[in-house]
Each structure stands twice: as structure tokens, then as C-alpha cells.
C-alpha positions in Angstrom: -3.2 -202.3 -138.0 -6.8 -201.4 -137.9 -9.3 -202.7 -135.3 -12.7 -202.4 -135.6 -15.0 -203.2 -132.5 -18.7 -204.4 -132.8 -20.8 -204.6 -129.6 -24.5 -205.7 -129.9 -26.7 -206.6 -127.3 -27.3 -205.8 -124.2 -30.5 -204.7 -121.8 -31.2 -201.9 -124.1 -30.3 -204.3 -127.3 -27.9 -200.9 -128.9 -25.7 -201.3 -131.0 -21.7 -199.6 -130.8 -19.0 -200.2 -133.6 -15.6 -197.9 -132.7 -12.5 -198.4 -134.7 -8.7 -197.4 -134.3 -5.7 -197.6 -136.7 -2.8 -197.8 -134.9 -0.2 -197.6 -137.6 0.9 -194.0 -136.9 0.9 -194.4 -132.9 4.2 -195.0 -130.7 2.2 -197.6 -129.1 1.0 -199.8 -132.2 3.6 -202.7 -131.2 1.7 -202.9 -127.8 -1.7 -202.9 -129.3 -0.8 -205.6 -131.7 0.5 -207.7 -128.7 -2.8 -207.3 -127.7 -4.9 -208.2 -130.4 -2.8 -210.9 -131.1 -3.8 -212.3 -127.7 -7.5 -211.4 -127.6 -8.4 -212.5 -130.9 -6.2 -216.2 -130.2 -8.6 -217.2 -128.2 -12.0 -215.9 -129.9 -14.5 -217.5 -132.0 -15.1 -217.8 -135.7 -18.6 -218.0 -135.6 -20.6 -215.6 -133.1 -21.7 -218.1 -129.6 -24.0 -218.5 -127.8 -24.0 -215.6 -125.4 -27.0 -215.0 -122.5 -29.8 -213.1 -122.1 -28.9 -208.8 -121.8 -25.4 -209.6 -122.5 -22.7 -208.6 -125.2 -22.1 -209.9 -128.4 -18.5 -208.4 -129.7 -17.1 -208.9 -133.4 -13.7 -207.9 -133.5 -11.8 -207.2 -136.9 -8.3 -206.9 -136.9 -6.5 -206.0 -140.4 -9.5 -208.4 -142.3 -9.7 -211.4 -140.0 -13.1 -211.2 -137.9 -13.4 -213.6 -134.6 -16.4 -213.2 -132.1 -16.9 -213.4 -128.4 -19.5 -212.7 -125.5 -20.0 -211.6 -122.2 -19.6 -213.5 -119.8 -16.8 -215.2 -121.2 -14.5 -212.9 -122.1 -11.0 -213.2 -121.6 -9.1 -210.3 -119.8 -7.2 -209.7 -123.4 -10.2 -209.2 -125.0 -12.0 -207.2 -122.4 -8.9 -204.9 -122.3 -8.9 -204.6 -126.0 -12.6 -204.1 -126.4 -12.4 -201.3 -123.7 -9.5 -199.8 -125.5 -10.8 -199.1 -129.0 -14.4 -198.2 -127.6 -12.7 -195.4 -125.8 -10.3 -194.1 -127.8 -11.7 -195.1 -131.8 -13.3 -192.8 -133.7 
């Protein structure tokens, strides 16, 4: 499964992408538990987010959904924090 992570926005207004492909890890059953779960609940089209905030288009395997600070849900924060940090 690849994930790719978007993040836009923000005070400074930078942009970060980070991806991971998780087919060779031990742990690529737990990731896709939880991009199954973040992405569930996302967007299709990018909303409304507010002013300094985060804009985040996920891609998992193809399928791209959106979401936004504040109203992230803790799946997607988890999984957003979890590619940024360890994808390449």
C-alpha cells in the first residue's frame, strides 16, 4: 500500500508531501487498518478549512480524499503524523 501525504497551508503557507509504501513492513496490516479509518471519514473534494490552518490530501493506493485542521479526526491525525515522520 502506498500513502502519500499532502499538507498545505499554514501561518507560513509551506508546502510538505511525505510518502511511505508499506508493502515490505511487518506492520503494513496495521497501517492499512489505519488508513482504512482515516480516509472513511474524509472528503472528496478539499473543505473549507480556516485561516493559518492545514489543508491535507491523502492518497492511499490511487484514491485521494481531503481534510483540514481543525477537524481532523484522531485516525487521520495519527496517520498524517505517521507518514510525515517516517516517509521518504
Amino acid at each position: 500500500m502506498r500513502i502519500h501525504v499532502h499538507r498545505t497551508g499554514g501561518f507560513a503557507g509551506v508546502d510538505r508531501r511525505a510518502e511511505i509504501n508499506t508493502a515490505d513492513r511487518p506492520d503494513a496490516a496495521d497501517w492499512q487498518t489505519l488508513a482504512e479509518r482515516a480516509v472513511a471519514t474524509a472528503h472528496t473534494e478539499p473543505p473549507v478549512g480556516v485561516p493559518d490552518g492545514f489543508s491535507y490530501q491523502i492518497t492511499v493506493d490511487g484514491n485521494t480524499v481531503y481534510c483540514s485542521d481543525p477537524r481532523l479526526t484522531a485516525e487521520q491525525r495519527t496517520l498524517i503524523t505517521r507518514v510525515m515522520k517516517e516517509g521518504a
